[in-house]
N, C-alpha and C positions, 0 to 999 in steps of 0.2 A: 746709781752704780756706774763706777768708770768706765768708757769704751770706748776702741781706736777704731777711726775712720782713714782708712787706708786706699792710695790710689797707685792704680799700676805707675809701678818706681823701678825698672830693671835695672836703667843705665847708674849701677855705684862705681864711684871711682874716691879713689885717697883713704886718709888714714883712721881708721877708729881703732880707740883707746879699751884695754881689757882694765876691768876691776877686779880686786882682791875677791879670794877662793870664798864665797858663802858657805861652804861645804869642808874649809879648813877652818874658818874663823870659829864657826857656831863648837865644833869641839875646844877651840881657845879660848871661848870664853869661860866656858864649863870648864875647864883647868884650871882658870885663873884663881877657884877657891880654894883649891889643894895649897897656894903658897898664900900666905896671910900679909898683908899688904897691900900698895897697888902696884899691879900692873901693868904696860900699856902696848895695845895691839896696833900697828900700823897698817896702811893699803886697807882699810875699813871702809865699802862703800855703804851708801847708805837705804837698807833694805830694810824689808818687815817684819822679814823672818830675826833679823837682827836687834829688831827693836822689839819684841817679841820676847826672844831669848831674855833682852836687855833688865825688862818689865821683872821678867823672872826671878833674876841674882838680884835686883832689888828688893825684892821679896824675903828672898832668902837670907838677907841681912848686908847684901854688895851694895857699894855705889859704884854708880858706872855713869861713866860723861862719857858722849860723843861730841866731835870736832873738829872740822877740816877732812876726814878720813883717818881719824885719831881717836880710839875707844881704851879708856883709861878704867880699871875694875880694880877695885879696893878692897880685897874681901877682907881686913883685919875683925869687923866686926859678925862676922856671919855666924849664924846661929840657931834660924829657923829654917830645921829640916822638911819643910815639906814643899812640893810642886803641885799647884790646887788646879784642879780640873778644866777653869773659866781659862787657864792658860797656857795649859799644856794639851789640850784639847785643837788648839790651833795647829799646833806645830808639832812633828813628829821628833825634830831634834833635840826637845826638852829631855829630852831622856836622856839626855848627857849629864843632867846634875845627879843622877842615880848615886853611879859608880863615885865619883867626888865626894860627895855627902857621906856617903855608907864608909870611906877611907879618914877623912876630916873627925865628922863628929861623932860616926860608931851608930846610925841610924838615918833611915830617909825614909818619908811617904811621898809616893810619886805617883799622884793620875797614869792611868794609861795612856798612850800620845796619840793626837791626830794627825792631820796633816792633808796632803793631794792624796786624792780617790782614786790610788793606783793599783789597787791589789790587797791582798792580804799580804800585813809583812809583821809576824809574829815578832815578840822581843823574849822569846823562850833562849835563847841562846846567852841576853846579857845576866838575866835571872838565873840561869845554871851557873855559869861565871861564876858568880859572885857565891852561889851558894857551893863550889867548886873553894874558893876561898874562906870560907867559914861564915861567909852572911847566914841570916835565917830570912825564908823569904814567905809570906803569907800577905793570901790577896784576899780582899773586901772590901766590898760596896765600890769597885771600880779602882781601886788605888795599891799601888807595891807598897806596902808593908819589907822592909828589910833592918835588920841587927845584925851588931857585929862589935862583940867586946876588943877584938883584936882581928885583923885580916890574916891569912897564914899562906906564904906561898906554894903553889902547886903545881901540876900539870894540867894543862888543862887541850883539848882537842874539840876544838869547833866541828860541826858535823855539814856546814856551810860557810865559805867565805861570807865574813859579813863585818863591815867595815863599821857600821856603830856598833857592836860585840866586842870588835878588837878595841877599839878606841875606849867603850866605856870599860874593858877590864882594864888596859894600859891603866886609866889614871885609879881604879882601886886598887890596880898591884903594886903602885909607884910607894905605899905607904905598910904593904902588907909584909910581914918579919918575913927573913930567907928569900928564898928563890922561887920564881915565877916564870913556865914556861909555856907560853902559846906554840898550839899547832893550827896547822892551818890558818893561819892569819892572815888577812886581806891585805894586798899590797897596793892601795891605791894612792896616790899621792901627796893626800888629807890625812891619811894614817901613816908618811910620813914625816909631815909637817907636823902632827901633833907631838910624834917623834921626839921631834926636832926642839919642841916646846920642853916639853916636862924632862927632857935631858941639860937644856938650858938652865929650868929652875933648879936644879940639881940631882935627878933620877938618876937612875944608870941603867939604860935598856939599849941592849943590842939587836944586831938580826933587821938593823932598816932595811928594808927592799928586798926579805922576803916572807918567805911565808911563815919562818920558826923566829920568835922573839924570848925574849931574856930576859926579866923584871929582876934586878936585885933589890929589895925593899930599903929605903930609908926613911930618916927619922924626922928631919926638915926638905924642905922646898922654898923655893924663895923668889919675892918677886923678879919680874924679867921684862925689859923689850924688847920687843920682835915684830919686822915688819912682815907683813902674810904672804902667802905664794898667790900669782895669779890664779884667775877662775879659767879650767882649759874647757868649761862650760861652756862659759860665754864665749871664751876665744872660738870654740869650735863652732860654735852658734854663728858667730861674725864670718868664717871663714866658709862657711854653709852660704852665706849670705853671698859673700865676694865670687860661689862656682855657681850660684843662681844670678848673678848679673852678668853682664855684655864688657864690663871693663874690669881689669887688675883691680884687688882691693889688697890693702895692706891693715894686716891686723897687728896691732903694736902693744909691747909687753906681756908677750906669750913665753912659756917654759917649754920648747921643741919638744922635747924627753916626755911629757903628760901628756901629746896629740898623736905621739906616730901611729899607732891603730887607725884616725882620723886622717891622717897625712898620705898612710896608703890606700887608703881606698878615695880619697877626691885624688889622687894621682890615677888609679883604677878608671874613674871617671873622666878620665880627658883632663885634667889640669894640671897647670903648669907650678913650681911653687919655687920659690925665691927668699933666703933666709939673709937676714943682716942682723948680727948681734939678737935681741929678744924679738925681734919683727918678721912676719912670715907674710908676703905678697902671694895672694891667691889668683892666678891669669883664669878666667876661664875657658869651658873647650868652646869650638864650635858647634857642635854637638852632644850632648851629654851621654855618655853610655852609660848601658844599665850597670848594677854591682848589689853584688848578694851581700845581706846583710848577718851576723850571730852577734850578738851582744853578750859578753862573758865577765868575769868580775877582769879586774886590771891585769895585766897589760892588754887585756880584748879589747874590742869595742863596746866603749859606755852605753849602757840603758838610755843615759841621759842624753844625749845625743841620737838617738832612733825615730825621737818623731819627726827632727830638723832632720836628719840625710832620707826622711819617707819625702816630703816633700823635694829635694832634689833629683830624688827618682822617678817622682810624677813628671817630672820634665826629660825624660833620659829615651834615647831611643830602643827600645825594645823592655822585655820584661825583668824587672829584676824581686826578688825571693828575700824579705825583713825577717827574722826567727828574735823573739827574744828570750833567752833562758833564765835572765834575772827577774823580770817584772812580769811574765805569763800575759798578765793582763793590762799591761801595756802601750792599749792601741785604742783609746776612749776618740784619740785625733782624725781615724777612721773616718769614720762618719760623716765629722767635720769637713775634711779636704773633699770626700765624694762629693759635698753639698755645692764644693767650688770646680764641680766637674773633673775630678780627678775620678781615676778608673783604679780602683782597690778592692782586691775580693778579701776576706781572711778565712784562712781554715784551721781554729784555735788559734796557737801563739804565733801563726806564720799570717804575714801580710804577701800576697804578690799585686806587684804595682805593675800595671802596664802600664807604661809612660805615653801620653800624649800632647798632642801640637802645644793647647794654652790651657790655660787654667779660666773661671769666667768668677768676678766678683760677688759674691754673696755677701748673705749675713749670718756670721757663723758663732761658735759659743766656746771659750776656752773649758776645758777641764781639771784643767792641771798646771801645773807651772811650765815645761817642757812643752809640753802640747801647747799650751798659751804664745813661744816663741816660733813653733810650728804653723801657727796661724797665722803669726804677723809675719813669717817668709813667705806664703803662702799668698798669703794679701798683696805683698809687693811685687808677687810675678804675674800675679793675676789680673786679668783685662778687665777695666773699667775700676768701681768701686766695691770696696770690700768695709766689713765692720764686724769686729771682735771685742763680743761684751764677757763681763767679768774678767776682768782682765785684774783683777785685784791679784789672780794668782802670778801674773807675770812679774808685779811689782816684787812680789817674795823674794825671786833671786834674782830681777836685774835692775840695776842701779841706772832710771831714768834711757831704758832703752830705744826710746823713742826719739830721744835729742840724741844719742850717739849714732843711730841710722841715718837720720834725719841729716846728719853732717857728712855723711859721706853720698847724698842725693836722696833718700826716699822721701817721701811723702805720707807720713803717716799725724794722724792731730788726735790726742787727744781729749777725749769730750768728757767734762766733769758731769757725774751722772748725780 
């Protein structure tokens, strides 16, 4: 099993590069079967979760070629409704071929999804959807059971922002006769870049960028290019990186408008931030002050980003307060950072981090994807040697993170396990 050996690396200086949104593309692919043809997505970095996905829609009757950062899906022939367990058992995103399938062929079986061991995160809300639209939904031996001679549009009121809810009704409403209207819809950036997609192949949905959407049903979709929005994961990960170093770091080909949450609070924290065209220069402070964290659905502060700004506060002078209200149990990384001398109590879903001098190198254990980039920031401010095994899950959403660090000064190797 993979694992990075990591040596205290503060001093980052210059430019690292952001890859395309994992978290807009994996719903893009999942659309790609609502238009019959191919496809071809652009800004495609090269992940697991991606290939993953990939493995899927070939399954399902897609070809899909990747190349150069170039993901081409064919679905003209697609035809076997089902997502089998051996592979949607990996990934929690699988559950985007749902709503597609149950719009296309009028049926899907689809394993329940797995994915990082973050919590309980029910998919009662995409299952009410659909059967809000006239699916029939019946569960056995593990697997969605859904039908639907015809989709019929409706009203429909999420009782939680939830951004695969919204995304997998968008593409079963994109087919369903009349009118379709979400409440409460999650406004995060991947919902609306999907948007952005099934309006291209020919949909008609209004209401981007907030929380009420508009599905008028039609009868064709059709294939489209499109290149992908950046990942403000990563950017936000790299720019975590550049207020834990001693030098300006510039993170290149970010979308400003998907970080301000992130933007104000490393300003909160003593840094300085410097915008040119898609590039955001991170100075850090001399000093790290502390800053309270809530994690909310968008425009809040990302879930996904909470274990990378816990480690920034471990280095911050005085105490600062982490809450998260989307993932409860979002703090597996805990443990991990105490191990590297970090001072964290938690009481339920709150962390308080008293920040102290240094951090000291261990041997620590990823949990999760998120957590897995929390460690290797963690490893790099930390004195002497550090070593973060499984890191399989880091590879899920970042595309060779260890040579885009690595070029802006760290020192981190990984060891083929």
């Amino acid at each position: 099993m993979d694992k990075f050996i990591i040596e205290h690396s503060r001093e980052l200086s210059g430019n690292i590069y952001v890859s395309g949104a994992k978290n807009a593309i994996l719903p893009a692919m999942a659309a790609c079967l609502l238009a019959p043809g191919k496809s071809i997505l652009r800004n495609v970095p090269n992940l697991i979760d991606l290939k993953t996905l990939a493995h899927l829609l070939r399954v399902i009757g897609a070809r899909v070629e990747y190349e150069n950062g170039s993901m081409s899906i064919d679905s003209k022939d697609v035809c076997f409704p089902e997502a089998p367990y051996e592979l949607v058992s990996k990934m929690r995103a699988s559950i985007y071929v749902l709503g597609p399938l149950v719009a296309r062929l009028g049926k899907a079986r689809v394993s329940f999804p797995g994915g990082c061991a973050i919590g309980t995160r029910p998919v009662d809300l995409h299952l009410k959807a659909l059967e809000a639209l006239g699916a029939t939904i019946e569960i056995e031996h593990g697997y969605i059971n859904a039908k639907a001679e015809k989709l019929v549009g409706t009203d429909i009121h999420f009782d939680k922002s939830s951004v695969g809810a919204t995304i997998n009704t968008l593409m079963a409403a994109v087919y369903a006769s009349g009118t379709t209207r979400l409440f409460n819809a999650a406004m995060e950036p991947e919902v609306d870049s999907t948007i952005d997609l099934l309006n291209k192949m020919g949909a008609q949905i209004s209401g981007k960028g907030t929380t009420t959407l508009e599905i008028h049903g039609v009868d064709d979709l059709f294939p489209v290019e499109m290149n992908m929005i950046p990942d403000r994961i990563e950017a936000g990960t790299f720019l975590i990186a550049g207020a834990l170093s001693t030098k300006p770091v510039t993170v290149c080909g970010c979308q400003k408008e998907h970080l301000m949450p992130l933007l104000d609070k490393l300003r909160e924290a003593g840094c300085s931030l410097a915008f040119s065209g898609q590039d955001i220069t991170v100075t850090p402070p001399d000093q790290i002050k502390p800053v309270n964290i809530l994690t909310l659905p968008h425009p809040g502060f990302p879930t996904d980003l909470q274990a990378q700004f816990t480690v920034l506060m471990c280095l911050a002078d005085g105490v600062s307060y982490i809450e998260d209200t989307v993932f409860p149990d979002r703090f597996m990384h805990v443990a991990e950072l105490n191990r590297l001398q970090a001072n964290i109590k938690m009481d339920r879903n709150v962390a308080s981090v008293k920040g102290v001098e240094k951090l000291s190198g261990a041997e620590v254990m990823a949990t999760d994807l998120r957590a897995s980039a929390a460690l290797v920031l963690a490893g790099m401010v930390a004195e002497g040697s550090t070593t973060v095994s499984r890191i399989y899950h880091i590879d899920r959403g970042y595309d060779r993170i260890e040579e885009k660090l690595n070029s802006i000064g760290a020192k981190i190797q990984r060891e083929i396990g």
